[in-house]
LOVONU-429648 format. One record per residue: residue in one letter; x, y negated, z negated of N, C-alpha, C in turn. Coordinates in pm, whole numbers, padded with zeros to 5 digits, always signed. Each point is the difference from the previous one (the first is absolute). Layout:
BEGIN
aXYZXYZXYZ...
//
This chain:
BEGIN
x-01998+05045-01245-00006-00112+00095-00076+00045+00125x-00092-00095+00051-00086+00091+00097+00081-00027+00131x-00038+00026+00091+00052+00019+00153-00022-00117+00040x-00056-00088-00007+00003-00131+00093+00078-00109-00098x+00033+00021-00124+00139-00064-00081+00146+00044+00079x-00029+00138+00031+00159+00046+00006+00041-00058+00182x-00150-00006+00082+00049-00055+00121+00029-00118+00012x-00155-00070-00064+00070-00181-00047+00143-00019-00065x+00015+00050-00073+00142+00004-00048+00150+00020+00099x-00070+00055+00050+00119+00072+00127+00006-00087+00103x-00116-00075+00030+00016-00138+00101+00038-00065-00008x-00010-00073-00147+00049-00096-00055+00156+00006+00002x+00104+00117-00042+00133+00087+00022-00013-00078+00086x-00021+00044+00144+00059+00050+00111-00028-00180+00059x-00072-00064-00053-00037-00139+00086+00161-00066-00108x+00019+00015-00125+00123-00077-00079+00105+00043+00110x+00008+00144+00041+00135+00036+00063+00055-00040+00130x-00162-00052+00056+00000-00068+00132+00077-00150-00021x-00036-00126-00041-00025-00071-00064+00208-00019-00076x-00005+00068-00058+00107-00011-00114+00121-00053+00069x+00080-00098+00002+00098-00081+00040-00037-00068+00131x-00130+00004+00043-00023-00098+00092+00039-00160-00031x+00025-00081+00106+00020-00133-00026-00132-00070+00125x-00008-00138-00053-00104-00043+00115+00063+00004+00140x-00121-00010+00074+00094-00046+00110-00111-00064+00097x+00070-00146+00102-00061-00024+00081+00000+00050+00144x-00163+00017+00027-00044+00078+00110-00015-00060+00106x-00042-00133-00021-00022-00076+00135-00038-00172-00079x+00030-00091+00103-00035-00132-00051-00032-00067+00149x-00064-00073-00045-00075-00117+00080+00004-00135-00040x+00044-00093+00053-00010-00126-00008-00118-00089+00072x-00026-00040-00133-00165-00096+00024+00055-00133+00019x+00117-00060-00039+00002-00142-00004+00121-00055+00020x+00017-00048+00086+00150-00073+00005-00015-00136-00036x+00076-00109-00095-00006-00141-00025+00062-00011-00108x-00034-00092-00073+00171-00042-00102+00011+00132-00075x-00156+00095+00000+00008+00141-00074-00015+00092+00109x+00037+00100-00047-00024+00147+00094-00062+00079-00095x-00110+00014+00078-00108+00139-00089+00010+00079+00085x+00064+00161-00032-00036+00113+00007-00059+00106-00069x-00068+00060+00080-00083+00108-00065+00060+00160+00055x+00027+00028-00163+00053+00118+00035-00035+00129-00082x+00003+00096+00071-00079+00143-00039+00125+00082-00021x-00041+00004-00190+00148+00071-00059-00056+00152-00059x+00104+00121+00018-00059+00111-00105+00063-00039-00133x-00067+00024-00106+00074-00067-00095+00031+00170-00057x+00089+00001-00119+00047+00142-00067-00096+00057-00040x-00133-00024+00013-00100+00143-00033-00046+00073+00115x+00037-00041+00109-00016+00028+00143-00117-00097+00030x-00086-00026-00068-00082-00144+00064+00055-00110+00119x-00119+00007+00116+00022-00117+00019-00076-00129-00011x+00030-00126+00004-00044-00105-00016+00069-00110+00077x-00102-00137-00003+00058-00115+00057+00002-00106-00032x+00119-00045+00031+00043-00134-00133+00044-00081+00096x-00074-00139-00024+00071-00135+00081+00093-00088-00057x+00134-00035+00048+00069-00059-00055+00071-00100+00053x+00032-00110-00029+00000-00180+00058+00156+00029-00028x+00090-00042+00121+00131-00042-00010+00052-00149+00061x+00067-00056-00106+00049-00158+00022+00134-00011-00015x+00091+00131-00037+00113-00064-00030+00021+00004-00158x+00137+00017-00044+00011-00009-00150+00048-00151-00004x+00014-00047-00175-00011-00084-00026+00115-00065-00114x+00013-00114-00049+00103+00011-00146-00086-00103-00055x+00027-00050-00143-00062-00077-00062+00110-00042-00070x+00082-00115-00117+00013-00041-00032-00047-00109-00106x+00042+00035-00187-00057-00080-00056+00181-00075-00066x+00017-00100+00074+00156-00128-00027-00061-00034-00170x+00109-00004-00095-00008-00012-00149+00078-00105-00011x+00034-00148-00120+00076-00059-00032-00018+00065-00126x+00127+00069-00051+00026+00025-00114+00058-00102-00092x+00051-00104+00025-00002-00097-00092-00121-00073-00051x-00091-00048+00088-00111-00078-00048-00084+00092-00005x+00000+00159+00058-00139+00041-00048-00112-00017+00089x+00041-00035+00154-00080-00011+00080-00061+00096+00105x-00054+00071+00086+00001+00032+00097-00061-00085+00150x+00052+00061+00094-00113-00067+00106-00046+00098+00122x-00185-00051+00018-00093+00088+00063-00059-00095+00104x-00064+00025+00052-00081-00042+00103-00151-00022-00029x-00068-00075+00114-00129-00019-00015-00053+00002+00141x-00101+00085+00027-00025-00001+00148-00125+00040+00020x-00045-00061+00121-00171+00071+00010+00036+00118+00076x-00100+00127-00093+00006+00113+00084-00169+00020+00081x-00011+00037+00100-00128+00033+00115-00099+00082-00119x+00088+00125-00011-00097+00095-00086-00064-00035-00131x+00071-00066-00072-00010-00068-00106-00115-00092-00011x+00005-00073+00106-00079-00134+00031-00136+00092+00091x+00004+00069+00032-00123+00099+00089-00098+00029-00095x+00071+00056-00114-00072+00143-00093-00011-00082-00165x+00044-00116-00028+00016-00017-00134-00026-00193+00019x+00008-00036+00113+00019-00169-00011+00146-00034-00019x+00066+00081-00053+00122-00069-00046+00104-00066+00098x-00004-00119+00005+00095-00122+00076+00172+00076+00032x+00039+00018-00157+00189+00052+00048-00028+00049-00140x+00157+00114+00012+00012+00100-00063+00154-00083-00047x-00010+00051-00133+00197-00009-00057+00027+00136-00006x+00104+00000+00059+00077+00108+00053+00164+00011-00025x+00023+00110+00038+00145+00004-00018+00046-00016+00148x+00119-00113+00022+00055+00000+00142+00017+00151+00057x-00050-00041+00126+00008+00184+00117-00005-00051+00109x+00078+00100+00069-00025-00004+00143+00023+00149+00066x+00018+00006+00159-00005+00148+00057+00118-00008+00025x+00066+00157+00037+00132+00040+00023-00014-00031+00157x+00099-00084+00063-00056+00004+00164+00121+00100+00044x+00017+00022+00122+00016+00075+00069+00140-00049+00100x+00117+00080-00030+00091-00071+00124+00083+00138+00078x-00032-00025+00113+00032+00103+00069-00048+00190-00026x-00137-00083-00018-00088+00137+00007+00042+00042-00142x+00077-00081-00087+00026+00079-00156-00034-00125-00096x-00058+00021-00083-00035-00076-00132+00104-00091-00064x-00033-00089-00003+00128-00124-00096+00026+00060-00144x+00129-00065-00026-00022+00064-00133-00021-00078-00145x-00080+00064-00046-00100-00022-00141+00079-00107-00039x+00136+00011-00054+00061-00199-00069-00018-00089+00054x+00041+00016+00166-00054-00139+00137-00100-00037-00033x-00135+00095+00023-00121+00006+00004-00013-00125-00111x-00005+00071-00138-00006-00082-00094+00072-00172-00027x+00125+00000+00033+00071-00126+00005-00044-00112+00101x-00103+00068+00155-00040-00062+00090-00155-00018-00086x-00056+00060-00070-00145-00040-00047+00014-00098-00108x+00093+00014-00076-00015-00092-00091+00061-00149-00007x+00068+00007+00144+00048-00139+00066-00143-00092+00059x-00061+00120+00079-00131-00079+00095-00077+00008-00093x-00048+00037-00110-00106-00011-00091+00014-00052-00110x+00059-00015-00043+00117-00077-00167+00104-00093+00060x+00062+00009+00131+00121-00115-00043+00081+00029-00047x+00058+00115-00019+00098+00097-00122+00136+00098+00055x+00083-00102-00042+00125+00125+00027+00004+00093-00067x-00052+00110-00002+00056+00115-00063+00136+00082-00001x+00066+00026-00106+00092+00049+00014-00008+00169-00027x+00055+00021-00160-00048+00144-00057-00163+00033+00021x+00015+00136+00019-00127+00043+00011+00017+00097-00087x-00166+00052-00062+00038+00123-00140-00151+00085+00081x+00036+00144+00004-00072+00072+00104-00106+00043-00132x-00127-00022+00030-00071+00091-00136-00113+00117+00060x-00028+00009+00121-00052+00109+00046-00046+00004+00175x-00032+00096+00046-00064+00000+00122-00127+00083-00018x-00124-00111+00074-00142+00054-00084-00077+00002+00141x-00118+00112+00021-00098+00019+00071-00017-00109-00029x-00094-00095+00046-00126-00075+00005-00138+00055-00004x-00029+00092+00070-00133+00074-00030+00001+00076+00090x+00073+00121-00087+00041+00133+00089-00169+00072+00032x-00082-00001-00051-00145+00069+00076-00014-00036+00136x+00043-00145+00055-00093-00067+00148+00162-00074+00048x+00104+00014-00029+00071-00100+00043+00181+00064-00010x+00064-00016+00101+00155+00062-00004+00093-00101-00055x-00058-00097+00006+00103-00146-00115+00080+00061-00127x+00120-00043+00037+00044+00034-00165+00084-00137+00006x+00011-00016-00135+00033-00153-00018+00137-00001-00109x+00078-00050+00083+00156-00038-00123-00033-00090-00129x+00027-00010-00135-00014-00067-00062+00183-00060-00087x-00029-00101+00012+00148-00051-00030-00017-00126-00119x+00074-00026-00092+00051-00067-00085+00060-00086+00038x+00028-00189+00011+00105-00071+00012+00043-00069-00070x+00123-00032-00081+00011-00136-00075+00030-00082+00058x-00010-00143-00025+00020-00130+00107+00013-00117-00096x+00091-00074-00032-00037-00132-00061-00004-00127+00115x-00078-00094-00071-00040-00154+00077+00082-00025+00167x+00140-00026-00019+00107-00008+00113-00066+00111+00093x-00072+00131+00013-00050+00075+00083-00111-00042+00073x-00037-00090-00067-00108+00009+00116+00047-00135+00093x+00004+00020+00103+00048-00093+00077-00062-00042+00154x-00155+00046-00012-00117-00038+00114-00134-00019-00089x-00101-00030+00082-00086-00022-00051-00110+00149-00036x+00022+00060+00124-00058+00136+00026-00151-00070+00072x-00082+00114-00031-00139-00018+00044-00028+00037+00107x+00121+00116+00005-00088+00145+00110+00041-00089+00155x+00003+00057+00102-00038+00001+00130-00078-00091+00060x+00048-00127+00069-00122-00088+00034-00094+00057+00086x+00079+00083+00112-00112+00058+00133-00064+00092-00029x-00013+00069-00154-00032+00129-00053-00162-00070-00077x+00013-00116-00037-00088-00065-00053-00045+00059-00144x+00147-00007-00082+00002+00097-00114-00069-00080-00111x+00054-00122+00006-00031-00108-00087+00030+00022-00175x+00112+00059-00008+00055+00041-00129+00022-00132-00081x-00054+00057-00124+00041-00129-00127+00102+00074-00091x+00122-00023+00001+00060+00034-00139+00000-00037-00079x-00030+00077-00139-00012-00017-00184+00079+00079-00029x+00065-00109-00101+00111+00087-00077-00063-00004-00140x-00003+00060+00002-00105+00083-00152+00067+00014-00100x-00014-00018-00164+00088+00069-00071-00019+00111-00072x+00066+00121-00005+00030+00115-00037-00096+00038-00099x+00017-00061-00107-00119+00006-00088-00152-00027+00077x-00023-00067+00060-00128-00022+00031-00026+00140+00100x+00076+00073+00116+00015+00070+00061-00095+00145-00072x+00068+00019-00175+00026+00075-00020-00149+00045-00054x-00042-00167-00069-00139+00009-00056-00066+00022+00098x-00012-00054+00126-00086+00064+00094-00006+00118+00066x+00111+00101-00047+00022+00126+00065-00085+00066-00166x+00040-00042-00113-00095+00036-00129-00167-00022+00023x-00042-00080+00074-00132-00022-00007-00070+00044+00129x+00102+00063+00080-00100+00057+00107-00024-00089+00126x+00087-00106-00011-00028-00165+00064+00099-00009+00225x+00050+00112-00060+00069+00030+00091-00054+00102+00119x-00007-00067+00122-00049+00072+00102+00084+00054+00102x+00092-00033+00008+00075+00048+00145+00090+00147-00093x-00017+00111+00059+00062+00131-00090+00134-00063-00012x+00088-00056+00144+00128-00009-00025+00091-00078-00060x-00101-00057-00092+00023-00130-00038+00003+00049-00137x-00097+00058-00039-00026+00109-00151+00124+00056-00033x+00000+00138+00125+00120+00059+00001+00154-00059-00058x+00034-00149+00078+00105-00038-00022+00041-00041-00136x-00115-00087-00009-00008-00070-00156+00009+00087-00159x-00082+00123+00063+00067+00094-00143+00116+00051+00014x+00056+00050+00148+00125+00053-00001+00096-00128-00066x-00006-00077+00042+00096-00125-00083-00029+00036-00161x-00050-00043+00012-00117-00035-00183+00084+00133-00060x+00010+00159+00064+00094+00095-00029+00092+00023-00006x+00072-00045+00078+00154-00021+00044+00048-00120-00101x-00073-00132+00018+00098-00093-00104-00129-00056-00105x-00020+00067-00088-00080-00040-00156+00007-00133-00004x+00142-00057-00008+00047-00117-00068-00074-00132+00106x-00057+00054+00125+00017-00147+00068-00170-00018-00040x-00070+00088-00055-00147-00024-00086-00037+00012-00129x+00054-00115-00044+00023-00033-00157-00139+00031-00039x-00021+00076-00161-00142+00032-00044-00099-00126-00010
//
């Protein structure tokens, strides 16, 4: 082995030993943006001792809710124009799975069932009762600190007991469709489905209860 193997070799050692159980860490951050988002930019060493800089948008976490009638086989979603949507693609409104943000009381976060039972009143019209927890998900952990509750509800007819349609001063302009299960399911089969959390929910059901999507 010649002499500049055995030193390369020996650097390489001695840079693993440097290195070896490091964790990232942040060095410094800066905030570029305050408004319904906060972008900061922040300069992290990550575990190879590198550094780098990564911008990342904070809004607050979130819950989503997809309400099921297990007797008829129904669910119900929303319809709403989204900005980005309508910017980048034309598209008017998105079907979605009911969501809203976790707000904030006394400097501490509401909690995730409220959250949910208050969104699906102002957006559906819907008493919710049971809730069935099926995960807590990044949204898009590369650019964004959102992580989003995802919840299960059953509800028959007697539940819904408003009209919904979102927030008048919010200018949400929500349409609720109650969809049926089967149709849900073909459109989560064909790719037809755009909102992730809406995907997400519909197979976790479709997993959890076989029977309410007859072949």
């Amino acid at each position: 082995m010649s002499l500049a193997r055995v030193r390369a070799d020996g650097a390489a050692s001695r840079s693993m030993t440097r290195t070896e159980g490091m964790r990232p860490e942040i060095l410094d951050r800066d905030t570029t943006h305050i408004g319904y988002v906060t972008v900061e930019r922040l300069r992290v060493r990550l575990a190879d001792g590198a550094e780098v800089i990564r911008e990342v948008e904070s809004h607050g976490d979130a819950v989503a809710v997809l309400p099921y009638d297990p007797e008829h086989r129904n669910a119900l979603i929303v319809r709403l124009f989204r900005a980005p949507a309508f910017d980048r693609f034309g598209e008017e409104a998105l079907e979605e799975a009911c969501a809203g943000m976790i707000e904030t009381s006394d400097g501490q976060p509401v909690d995730e069932a409220a959250t949910v039972r208050r969104e699906a009143m102002e957006e559906l019209g819907l008493r919710v009762a049971g809730l069935e927890f099926v995960a807590r998900v990044w949204s898009s952990p590369g650019v964004s600190a959102e992580r989003v509750a995802l919840y299960l509800a059953p509800y028959q007819p007697s539940d819904r007991v408003g009209p919904g349609g979102g927030v008048a001063e919010e200018h949400e302009a929500i349409t609720v469709i109650e969809r049926p299960l089967a149709q849900l399911a073909e459109d989560a089969d064909a790719g037809r489905i755009v909102d992730l959390k809406l995907l997400t929910l519909v197979l976790a059901l479709r997993a959890r209860r076989p029977e309410l999507f007859p072949e």
